[in-house]
PLY file of the C-alpha trace (Angstrom):
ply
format ascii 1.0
element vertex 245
property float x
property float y
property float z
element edge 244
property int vertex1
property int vertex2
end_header
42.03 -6.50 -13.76
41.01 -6.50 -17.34
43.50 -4.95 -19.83
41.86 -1.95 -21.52
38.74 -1.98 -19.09
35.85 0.54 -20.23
35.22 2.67 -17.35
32.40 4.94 -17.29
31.83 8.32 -15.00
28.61 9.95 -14.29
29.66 13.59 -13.25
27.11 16.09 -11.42
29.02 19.08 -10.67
31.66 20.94 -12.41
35.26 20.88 -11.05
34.61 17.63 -9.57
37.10 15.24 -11.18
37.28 12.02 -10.60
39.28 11.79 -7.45
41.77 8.97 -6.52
40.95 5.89 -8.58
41.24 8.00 -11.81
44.88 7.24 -11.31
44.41 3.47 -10.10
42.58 2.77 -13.43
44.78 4.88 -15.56
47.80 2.70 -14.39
45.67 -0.13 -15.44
44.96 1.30 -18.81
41.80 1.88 -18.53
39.63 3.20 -21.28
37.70 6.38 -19.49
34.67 8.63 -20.36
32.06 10.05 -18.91
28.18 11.62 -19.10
28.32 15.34 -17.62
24.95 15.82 -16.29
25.94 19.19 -14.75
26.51 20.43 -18.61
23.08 20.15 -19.65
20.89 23.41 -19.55
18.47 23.28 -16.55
15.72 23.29 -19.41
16.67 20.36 -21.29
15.24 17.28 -21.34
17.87 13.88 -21.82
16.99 11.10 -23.76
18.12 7.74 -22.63
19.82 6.91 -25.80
22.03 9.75 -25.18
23.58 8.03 -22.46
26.28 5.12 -23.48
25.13 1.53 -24.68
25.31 -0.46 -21.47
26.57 -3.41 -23.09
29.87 -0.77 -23.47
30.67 -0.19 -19.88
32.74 -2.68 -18.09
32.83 -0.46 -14.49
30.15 2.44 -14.09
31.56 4.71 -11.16
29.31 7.50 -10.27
30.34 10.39 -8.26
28.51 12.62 -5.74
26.77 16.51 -6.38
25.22 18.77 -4.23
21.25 17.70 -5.60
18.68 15.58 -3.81
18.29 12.53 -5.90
14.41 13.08 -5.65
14.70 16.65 -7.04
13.76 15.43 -10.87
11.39 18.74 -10.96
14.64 20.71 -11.05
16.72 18.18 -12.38
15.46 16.53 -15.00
17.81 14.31 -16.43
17.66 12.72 -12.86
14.94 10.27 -13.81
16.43 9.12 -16.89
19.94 8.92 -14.94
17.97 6.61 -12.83
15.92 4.42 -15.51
19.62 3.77 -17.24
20.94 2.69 -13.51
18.08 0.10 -13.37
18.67 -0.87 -16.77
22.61 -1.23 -16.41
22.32 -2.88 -12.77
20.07 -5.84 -13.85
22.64 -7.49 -16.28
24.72 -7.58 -12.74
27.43 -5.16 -14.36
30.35 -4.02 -12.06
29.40 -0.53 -10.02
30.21 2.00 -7.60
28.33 4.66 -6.10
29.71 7.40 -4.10
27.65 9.53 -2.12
25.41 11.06 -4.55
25.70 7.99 -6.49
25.70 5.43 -3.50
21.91 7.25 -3.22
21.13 7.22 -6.66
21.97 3.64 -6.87
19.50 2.50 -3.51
16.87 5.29 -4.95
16.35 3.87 -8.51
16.24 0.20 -6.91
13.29 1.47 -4.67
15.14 2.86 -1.53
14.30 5.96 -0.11
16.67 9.30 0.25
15.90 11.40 2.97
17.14 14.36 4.74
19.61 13.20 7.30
18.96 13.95 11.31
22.59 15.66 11.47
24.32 16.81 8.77
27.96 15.63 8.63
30.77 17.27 6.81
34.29 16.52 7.77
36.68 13.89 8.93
35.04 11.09 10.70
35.52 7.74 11.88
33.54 4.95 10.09
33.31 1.24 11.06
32.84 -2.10 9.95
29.23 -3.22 11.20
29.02 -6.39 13.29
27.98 -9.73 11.70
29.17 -8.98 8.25
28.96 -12.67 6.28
32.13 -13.87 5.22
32.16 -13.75 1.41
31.49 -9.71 1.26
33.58 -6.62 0.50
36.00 -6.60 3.33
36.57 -3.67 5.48
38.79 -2.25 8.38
37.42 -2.50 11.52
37.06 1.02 11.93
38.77 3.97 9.12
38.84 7.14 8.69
37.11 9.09 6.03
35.54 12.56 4.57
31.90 13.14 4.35
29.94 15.45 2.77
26.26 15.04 2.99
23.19 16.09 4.25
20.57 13.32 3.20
21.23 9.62 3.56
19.90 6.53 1.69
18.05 3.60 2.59
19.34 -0.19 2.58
18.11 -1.47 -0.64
16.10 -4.75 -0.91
18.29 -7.55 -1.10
21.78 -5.56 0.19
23.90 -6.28 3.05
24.90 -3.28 4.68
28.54 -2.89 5.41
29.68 0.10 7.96
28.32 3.02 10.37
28.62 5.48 12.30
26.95 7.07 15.38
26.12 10.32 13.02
25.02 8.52 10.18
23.86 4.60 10.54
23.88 3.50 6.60
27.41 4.70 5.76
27.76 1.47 3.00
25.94 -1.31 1.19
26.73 -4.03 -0.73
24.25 -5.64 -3.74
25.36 -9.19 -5.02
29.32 -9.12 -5.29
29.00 -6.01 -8.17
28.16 -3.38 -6.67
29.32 -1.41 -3.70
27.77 1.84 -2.48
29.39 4.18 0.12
27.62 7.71 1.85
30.73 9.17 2.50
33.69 10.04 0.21
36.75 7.55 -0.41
37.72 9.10 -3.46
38.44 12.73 -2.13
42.37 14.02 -2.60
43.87 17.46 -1.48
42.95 18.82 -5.08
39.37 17.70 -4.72
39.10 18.81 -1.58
40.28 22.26 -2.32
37.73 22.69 -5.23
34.95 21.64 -2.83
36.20 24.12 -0.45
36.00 27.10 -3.08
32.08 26.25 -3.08
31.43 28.88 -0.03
27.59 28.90 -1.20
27.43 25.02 -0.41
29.80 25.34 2.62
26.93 28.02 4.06
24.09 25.55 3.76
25.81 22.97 6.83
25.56 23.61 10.30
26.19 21.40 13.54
28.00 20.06 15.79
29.48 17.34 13.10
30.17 20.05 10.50
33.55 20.78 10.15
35.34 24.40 9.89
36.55 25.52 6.40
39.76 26.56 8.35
39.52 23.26 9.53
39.57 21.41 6.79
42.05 23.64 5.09
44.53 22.24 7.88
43.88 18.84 6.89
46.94 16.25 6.78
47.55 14.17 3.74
47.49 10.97 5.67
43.50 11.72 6.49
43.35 10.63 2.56
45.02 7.30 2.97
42.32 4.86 4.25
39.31 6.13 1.96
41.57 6.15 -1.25
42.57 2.53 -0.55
39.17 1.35 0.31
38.13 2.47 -2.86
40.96 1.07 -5.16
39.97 -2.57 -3.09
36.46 -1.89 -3.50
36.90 -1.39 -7.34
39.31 -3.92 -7.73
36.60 -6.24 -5.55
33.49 -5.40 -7.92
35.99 -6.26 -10.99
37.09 -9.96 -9.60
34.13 -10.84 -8.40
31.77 -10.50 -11.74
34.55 -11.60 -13.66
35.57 -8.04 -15.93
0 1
1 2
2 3
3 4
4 5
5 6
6 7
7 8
8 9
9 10
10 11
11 12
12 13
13 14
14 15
15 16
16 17
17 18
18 19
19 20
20 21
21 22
22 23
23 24
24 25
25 26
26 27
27 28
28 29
29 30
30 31
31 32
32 33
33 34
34 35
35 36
36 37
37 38
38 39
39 40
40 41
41 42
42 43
43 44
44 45
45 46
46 47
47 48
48 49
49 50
50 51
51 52
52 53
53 54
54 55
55 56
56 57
57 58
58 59
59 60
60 61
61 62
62 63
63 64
64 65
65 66
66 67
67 68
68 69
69 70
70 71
71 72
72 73
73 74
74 75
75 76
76 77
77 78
78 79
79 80
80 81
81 82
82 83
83 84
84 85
85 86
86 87
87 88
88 89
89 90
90 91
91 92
92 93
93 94
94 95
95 96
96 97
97 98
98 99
99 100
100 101
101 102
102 103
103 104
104 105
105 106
106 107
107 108
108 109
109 110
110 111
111 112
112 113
113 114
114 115
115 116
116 117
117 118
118 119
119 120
120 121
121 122
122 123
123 124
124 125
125 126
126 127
127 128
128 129
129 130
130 131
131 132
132 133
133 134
134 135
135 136
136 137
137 138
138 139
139 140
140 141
141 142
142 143
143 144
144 145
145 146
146 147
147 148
148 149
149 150
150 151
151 152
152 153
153 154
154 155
155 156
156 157
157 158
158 159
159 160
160 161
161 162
162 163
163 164
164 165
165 166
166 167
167 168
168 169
169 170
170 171
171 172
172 173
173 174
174 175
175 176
176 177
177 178
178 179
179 180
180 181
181 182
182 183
183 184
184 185
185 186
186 187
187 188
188 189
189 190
190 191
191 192
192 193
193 194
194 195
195 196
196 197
197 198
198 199
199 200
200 201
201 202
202 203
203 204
204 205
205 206
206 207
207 208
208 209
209 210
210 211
211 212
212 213
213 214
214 215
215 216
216 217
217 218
218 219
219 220
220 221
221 222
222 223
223 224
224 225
225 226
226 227
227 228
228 229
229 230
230 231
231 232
232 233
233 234
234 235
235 236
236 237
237 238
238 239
239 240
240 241
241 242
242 243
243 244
């Protein structure tokens, strides 16, 4: 990995963080900022140019919120979030999405985001879809992993898509050997998912039979973290090798 890599965040809720690779790429000095959407008054219009030079980002990682990526009328600064993703993605720069951002990256390349059949929210079992070629982002055959979400994305033009589940059948896509995009969330740690948990407003808005208790969850182990944090670190480290960062 790059000495002194410039890694870039974009951040849509408060309280987030950044999750478990904020450590993996601080013990490989990386350089860190980030562009907090969720500090911008409702109100206010963003300007592209307020958003960093993409010539300066060496890995863009972009993190997951509780907005629909087509909600621009109450969101604004989603469509320029979106114009800067197109922008940033056609020089074939390292990224990952996650959740949120695995939709916002297949929305702004011309993939549709749509309200999911079943909501999922919980621990689940993910795995590797059949027929995978040979030269993409390796998986397990089948892992474990939180998810949070109650709209899904699209395949993109042009990706390979990469796991499933019987819930949810686009769980992760793949674009040219740079970018990676995942539905559900690898990065998520005990810390993180405490602070989600404090969100009982959010937590009131799933139902099913794949929605998970907050007592539940509260009881989670810390191996349940294990296989999503390492995916992730691979998946970063992947992106990196592979376009040469």
């Amino acid at each position: 990995m790059k000495s002194h890599l410039k890694v870039h965040y974009f951040q849509h809720i408060a309280g987030e963080g950044f999750g478990s690779c904020h450590q993996f790429l601080k013990q490989h000095y990386a350089k860190i900022s980030a562009t907090e959407f969720f500090a911008l008054p409702v109100d206010r219009s963003l300007e592209i140019e307020a958003l960093p030079q993409v010539e300066d980002v060496d890995l863009l990682i972009i993190m997951g919120g509780e907005m629909s990526v087509n909600d621009e009328v109450n969101f604004p600064w989603l469509k320029i979030e979106k114009r800067w993703l197109r922008r940033y993605l056609s020089m074939g720069k390292p990224a990952i999405g996650l959740c949120l951002g695995g939709q916002l990256i297949a929305n702004a390349l011309g993939a549709a985001v749509s309200r999911s059949e079943k909501q999922e929210l919980g621990w689940t079992a993910v795995r590797k879809v059949n027929y995978v070629p040979a030269e993409c982002f390796e998986l397990p055959a089948e892992f474990n992993v939180m998810q949070w979400h109650s709209e899904t994305f699209e395949i993109p033009k042009g990706a390979i898509h990469l796991a499933e589940n019987d819930v949810c059948r686009n769980q992760m896509y793949q674009i040219g050997k740079n970018v990676l995009g995942f539905q559900f969330h690898p990065e998520i740690t005990p810390e993180t998912l405490n602070l989600f948990l404090e969100n009982e407003e959010e937590l009131d808005h799933f139902s099913g039979q794949h929605v998970q208790t907050q007592q539940q969850l509260k009881k989670t182990s810390k191996n349940n973290f294990i296989d999503g944090n390492q995916i992730l670190n691979q998946a970063i480290e992947y992106v990196l090798q592979k376009t040469a960062y």
